[in-house]
C-alpha angles and dihedrals in degrees: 000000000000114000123193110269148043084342108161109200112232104244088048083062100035118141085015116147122195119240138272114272100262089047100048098044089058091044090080089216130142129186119203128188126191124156123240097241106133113337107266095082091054089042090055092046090042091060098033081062096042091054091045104052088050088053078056100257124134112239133212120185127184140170109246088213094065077058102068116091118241096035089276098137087083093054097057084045101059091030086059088054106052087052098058084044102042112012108036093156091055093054088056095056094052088050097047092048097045084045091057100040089048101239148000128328125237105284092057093045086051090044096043088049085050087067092052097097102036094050087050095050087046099054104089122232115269091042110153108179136008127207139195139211098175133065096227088059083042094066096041094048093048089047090054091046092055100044089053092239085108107056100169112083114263126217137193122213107208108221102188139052099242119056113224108204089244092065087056105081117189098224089044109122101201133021110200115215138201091198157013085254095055089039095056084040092061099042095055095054085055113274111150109191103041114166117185114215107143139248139313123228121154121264101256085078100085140131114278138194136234100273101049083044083066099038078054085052105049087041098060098036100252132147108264111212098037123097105251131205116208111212123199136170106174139272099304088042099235134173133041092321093147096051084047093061102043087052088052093047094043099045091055097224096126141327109286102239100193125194109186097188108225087334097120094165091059093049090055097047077050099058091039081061096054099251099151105200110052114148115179107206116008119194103173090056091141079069095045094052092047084059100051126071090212147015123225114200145178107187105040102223144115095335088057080056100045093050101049076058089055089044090242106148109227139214131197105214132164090358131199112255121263118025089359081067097036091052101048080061095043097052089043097054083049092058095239107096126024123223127227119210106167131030100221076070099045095088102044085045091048087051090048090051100044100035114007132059111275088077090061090045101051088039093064096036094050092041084053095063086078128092113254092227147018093252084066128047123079099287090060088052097051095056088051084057102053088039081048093058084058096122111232114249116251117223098206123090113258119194119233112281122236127245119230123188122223136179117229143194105232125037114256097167165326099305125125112298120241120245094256087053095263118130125252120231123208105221110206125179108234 
């Protein structure tokens, strides 16, 4: 999948290699690969790019699933999907078992190992760093770190408040954080170098005043004096969100405000119920979350993020299986998004947010999560760490290595071909 930016198409970069440690360090480049399942894990690599290349760094992104050979990225994209849609339960079971075993089974591991060749060929030369913002990269790249064929450190940036053992590679140099709860996840499932700093949204998502909170109102058509709840289930609008919306409505707490994503289905469904206020795709969504007093969800991702930037309390109600569940517990625990368990529970939680003062209270302590200047937050770290991997210069004479030549089983790069086809690697020892 193309992304904006300095995007670089794979076969533009086949048989690339990225360069030897003392090169690559003084390239200034950074790839970064996420997977275009849902929207949060793009969000999270659009920023961490945007952030990058105004620090001066060259950024590659590229979707893990165009990665993976066969066109199969699409079908685990769309197989992902209609689980969520129409087998929730069983979405719950995968991710409870992978949970307990501490990790995937052995048809992700092979698919995940299929990748191996295609995400080195598409890293440039002069990359210095890679970074992930999805498990599955996670795991390549980890793979590719261990076995020595990936020599530039490599850095996941967590996403979610709660650490599945699958986002946690052994190989990975570097686990980025939001907070001291994800941190502690991660550690326990056996990260070693975890650094809390904090997450990325893009700057639209701000604290706004009264008056730009109206101006919100009057732009997108909503009553201007009545406490709204802004309701949002992802980009493919799954859950109960239905459900959600007519227990908003019917408990009188505030007007149900419901963005469905590209589910256009479920809008209309919305609108047959009476729901007033049903919007699809939304793409001024910082607007939209300066007009509301509070946000319901039901996945616990990016937009949580992005609303503790906009000073919108949260809460988690009536969430999807699996990491929807997981990171209800996780952000509670956190003290930045309460979590609903009962109905019975949703209006007198609603009132506290809007008007009491739980909502204060889990505003300052969701808009503290950020870093208080450019020179802190994840993108700043990861360019430490690529400025960190500059070799230190030895004073002392070397003579000139030699160069030996070495077949080898995958292609790496461009180098001669062996007579039997295969490529030739130069080993050198840096």
């Amino acid at each position: 999948m193309p992304h904006a930016g300095r995007t670089l198409s794979v076969p533009a970069l086949a048989g690339a290699v990225p360069l030897p440690r003392s090169e690559a360090a003084a390239s200034r480049r950074i790839a970064i690969i996420s997977a275009s399942v849902g929207a949060g894990h793009d969000g999270a690599a659009t920023e961490l790019a945007r952030r990058l290349m105004a620090a001066g760094f060259t950024v590659d992104r590229h979707d893990l699933l165009d990665l993976l050979p066969a066109r199969l990225g699409r079908t685990v994209q769309e197989g992902y999907h209609r689980m969520l849609v129409r087998a929730p339960w069983a979405y719950q079971r995968i991710y409870a078992a992978t949970e307990r075993a501490g990790g995937s089974g052995p048809a992700a591991r092979a698919l995940l190992r299929s990748a191996e060749n295609q995400v080195l060929r598409a890293l440039a030369p002069g990359t210095g760093a890679v970074v992930s913002t999805y498990p599955g990269a996670s795991r390549v790249l980890g793979n590719l770190r261990l076995s020595g064929r990936l020599t530039v450190p490599v850095l996941t940036y967590l996403t979610d408040f709660s650490v599945h053992p699958l986002w946690v590679a052994e190989g990975v140099d570097v686990h980025l954080a939001a907070h001291a709860v994800p941190a502690a996840q991660a550690r326990a499932v056996g990260a070693r170098d975890v650094r809390m700093c904090g997450p990325v949204t893009d700057p639209r998502f701000r604290l706004c005043d009264t008056e730009e909170r109206d101006r919100a109102r009057a732009r997108f058509g909503l009553p201007p004096h009545r406490p709204l709840a802004l309701l949002v289930a992802g980009s493919w609008g799954v859950g109960p969100v239905r459900k959600v919306a007519q227990e908003v409505r019917d408990c009188g707490a505030a007007v149900p405000v419901v963005v469905c994503g590209r589910n256009e289905a479920l809008a209309e469904r919305l609108r047959a119920d009476g729901i007033e206020h049903v919007y699809g795709w939304v793409d001024d969504m910082p607007g939209l979350m300066h007009a509301a007093d509070v946000l319901v969800q039901n996945a616990g991702g990016l937009t949580c993020l992005e609303a503790f930037a906009a000073g919108l309390p949260v809460a988690s109600y009536r969430c999807i299986p699996g990491h929807g569940l997981t990171n209800a517990a996780a952000l509670d625990e956190a003290g930045v998004a309460v979590w609903i368990r009962e109905p019975a529970a949703l209006k007198a939680v609603l009132h506290d947010l809007i008007d009491g003062p739980l909502g204060p209270r889990q505003r300052e302590t969701g808009f503290a999560l950020f870093a208080a200047s450019p020179a802190e937050g994840p993108a700043a770290e990861i360019g430490r760490m690529h400025r960190s991997w500059l070799p230190q210069p030895d004073p002392r004479p070397s003579p000139r290595p030699s160069v030996r030549r070495r077949p080898c089983r995958t292609v790496l790069g461009a180098g001669p071909r062996h007579p039997a086809g295969r490529r030739l690697v130069h080993r050198r020892p840096w």
